[in-house]
C-alpha positions as CSV (number, residue, x, y, z in Angstrom):
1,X,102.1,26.9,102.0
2,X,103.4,27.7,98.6
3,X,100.3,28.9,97.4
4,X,99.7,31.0,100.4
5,X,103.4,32.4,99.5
6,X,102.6,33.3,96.0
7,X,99.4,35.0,97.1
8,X,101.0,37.0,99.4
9,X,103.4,37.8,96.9
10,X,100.9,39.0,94.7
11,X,98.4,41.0,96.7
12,X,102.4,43.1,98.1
13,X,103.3,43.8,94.5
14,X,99.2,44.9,93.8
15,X,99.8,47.3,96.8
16,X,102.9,48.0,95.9
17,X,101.8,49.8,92.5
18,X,98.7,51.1,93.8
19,X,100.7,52.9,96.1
20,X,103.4,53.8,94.0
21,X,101.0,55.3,91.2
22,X,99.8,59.1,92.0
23,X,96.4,60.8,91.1
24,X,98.1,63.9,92.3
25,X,98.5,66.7,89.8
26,X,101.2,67.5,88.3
27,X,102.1,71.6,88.9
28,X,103.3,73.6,86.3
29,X,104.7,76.7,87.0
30,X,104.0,80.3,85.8
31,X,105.7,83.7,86.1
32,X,103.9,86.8,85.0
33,X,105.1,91.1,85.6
34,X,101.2,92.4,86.2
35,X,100.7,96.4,87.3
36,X,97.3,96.9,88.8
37,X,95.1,99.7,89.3
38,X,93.2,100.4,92.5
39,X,91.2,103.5,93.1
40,X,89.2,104.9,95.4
41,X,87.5,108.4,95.0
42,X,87.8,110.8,97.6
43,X,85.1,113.2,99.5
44,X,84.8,115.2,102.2
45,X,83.4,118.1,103.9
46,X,85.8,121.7,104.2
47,X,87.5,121.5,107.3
48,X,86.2,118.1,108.7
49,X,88.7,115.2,108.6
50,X,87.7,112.3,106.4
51,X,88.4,108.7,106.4
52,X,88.2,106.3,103.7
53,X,89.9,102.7,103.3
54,X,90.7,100.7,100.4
55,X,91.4,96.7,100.1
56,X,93.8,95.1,98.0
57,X,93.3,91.4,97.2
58,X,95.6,89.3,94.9
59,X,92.8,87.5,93.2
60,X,92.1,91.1,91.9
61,X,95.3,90.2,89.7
62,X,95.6,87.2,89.0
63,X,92.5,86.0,89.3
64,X,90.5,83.4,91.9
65,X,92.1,79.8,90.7
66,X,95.4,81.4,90.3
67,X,95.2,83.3,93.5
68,X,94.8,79.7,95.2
69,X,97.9,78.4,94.0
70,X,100.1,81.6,94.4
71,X,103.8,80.6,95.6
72,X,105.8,83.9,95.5
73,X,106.3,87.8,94.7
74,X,108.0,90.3,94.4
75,X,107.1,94.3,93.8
76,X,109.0,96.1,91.5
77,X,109.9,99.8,92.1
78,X,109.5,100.8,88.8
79,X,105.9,101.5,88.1
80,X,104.3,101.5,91.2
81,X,103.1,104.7,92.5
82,X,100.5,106.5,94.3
83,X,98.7,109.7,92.2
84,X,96.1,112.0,93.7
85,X,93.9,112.9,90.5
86,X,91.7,115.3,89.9
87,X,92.1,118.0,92.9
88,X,93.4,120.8,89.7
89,X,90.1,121.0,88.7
90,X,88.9,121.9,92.3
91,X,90.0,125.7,92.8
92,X,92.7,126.0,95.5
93,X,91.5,122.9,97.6
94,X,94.3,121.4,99.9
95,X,93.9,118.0,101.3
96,X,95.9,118.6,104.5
97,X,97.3,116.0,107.1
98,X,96.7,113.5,104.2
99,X,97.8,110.5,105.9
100,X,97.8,106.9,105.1
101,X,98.1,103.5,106.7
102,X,98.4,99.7,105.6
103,X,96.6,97.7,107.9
104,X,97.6,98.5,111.9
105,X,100.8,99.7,110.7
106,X,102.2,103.3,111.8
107,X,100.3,106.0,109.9
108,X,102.3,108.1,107.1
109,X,101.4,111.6,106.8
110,X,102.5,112.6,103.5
111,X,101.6,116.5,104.4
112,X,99.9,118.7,101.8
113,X,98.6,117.2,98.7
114,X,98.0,119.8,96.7
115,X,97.6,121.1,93.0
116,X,100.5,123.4,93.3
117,X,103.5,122.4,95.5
118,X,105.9,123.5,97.5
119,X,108.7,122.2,98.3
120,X,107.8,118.6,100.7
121,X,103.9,119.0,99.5
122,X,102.8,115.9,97.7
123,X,101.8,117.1,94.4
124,X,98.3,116.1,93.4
125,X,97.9,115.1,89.3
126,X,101.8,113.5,89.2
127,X,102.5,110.0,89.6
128,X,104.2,109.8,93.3
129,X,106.9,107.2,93.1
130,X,110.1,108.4,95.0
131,X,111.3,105.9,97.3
132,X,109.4,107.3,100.4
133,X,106.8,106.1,98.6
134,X,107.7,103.0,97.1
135,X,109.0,101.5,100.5
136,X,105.6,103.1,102.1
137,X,103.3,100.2,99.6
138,X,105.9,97.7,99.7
139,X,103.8,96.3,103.1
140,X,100.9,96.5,100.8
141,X,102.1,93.9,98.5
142,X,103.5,92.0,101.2
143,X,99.9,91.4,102.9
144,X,98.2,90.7,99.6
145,X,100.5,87.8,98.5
146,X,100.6,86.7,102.1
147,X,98.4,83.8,103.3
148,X,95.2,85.9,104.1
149,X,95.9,87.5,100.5
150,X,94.2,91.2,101.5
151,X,95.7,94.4,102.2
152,X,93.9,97.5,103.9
153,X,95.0,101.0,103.0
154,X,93.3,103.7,105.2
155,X,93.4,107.4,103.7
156,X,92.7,110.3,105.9
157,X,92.9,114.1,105.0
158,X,91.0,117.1,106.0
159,X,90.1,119.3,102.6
160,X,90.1,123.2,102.8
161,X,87.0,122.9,100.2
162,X,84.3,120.3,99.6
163,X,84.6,117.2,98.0
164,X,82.0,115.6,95.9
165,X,81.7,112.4,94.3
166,X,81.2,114.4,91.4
167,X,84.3,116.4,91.7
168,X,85.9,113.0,90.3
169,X,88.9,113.4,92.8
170,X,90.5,110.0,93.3
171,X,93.6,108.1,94.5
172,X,95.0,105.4,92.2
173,X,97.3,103.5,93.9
174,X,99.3,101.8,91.3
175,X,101.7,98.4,92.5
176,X,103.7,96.8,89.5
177,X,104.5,92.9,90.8
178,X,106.6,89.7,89.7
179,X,103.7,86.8,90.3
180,X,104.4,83.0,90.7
181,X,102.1,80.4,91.1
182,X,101.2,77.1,89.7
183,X,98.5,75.7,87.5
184,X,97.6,71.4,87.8
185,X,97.2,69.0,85.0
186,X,95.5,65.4,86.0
């Protein structure tokens, strides 16, 4: 019986460091301030509405494997903006009803984005980042550090003049972010 005792003894404390030892990785954790660029040219025919969409993914910042193992965020008003470039070099061209939505959200229409504004136009060529604005891509960020990590943006207008991929007319949408996320050592 004693030696039934003792073995019993033995195989618990076996099992008992097994279990007590871990294979699992240890996570460090990172912190970074990123900005990130995303543009998407605009086109269209004189007086026929167009509509384009642009995605947002967070592996686009900080990467596929860091992407995976994001925790938290946080956008940060300064340095994140919207800018219409390009429509000064197309001769009086207006994009009117210019209009934008994140996702199935409400739509936005920011009015007349034009080279030359008046008064609640949205000027074309300037870097847009008024608080209409910033609260307007705050969603944005949201969906792209959320658990399906992608954001839509749909962008509708109707120009007064045609639009060419050569005119080089484009919408940079510009979100400056506080990433955290972890990184595993075995």
């Amino acid at each position: 019986m004693k030696t039934l005792s003792k073995f019993l003894a033995l195989a618990f404390i076996a099992v008992f460091s097994f279990s007590c030892g871990s294979d699992d990785p240890t996570p460090t954790a990172h912190s970074d301030q990123k900005s990130k660029t995303w543009t998407l040219p605009l086109k269209g025919y004189a007086n026929d509405k167009a509509t384009l969409e642009l995605t947002f993914a967070l592996k686009d910042v900080l990467g596929d494997v860091d992407a995976k193992n994001f925790t938290s965020g946080t956008v940060q008003n300064s340095g994140t903006y919207i800018e219409v470039t390009g429509l000064k070099n197309k001769a009086n061209v207006v994009l009117n009803d210019f209009t934008l939505q994140v996702g199935n959200s409400t739509p936005v229409n920011f009015g007349k984005c034009t080279a030359t504004p008046t008064g609640a136009d949205f000027g074309s060529d300037v870097q847009q980042s008024d608080d209409k604005v910033v609260n307007f891509l705050k969603p944005i960020f949201t969906a792209y550090t959320s658990k399906g990590q992608t954001a839509t943006l749909a962008v509708s207008f109707t120009p007064t003049g045609d639009i060419t991929p050569t005119d080089n007319v484009k919408l940079n949408v510009v979100i400056n972010g506080k990433y955290n996320w972890n990184t595993y050592d075995k």
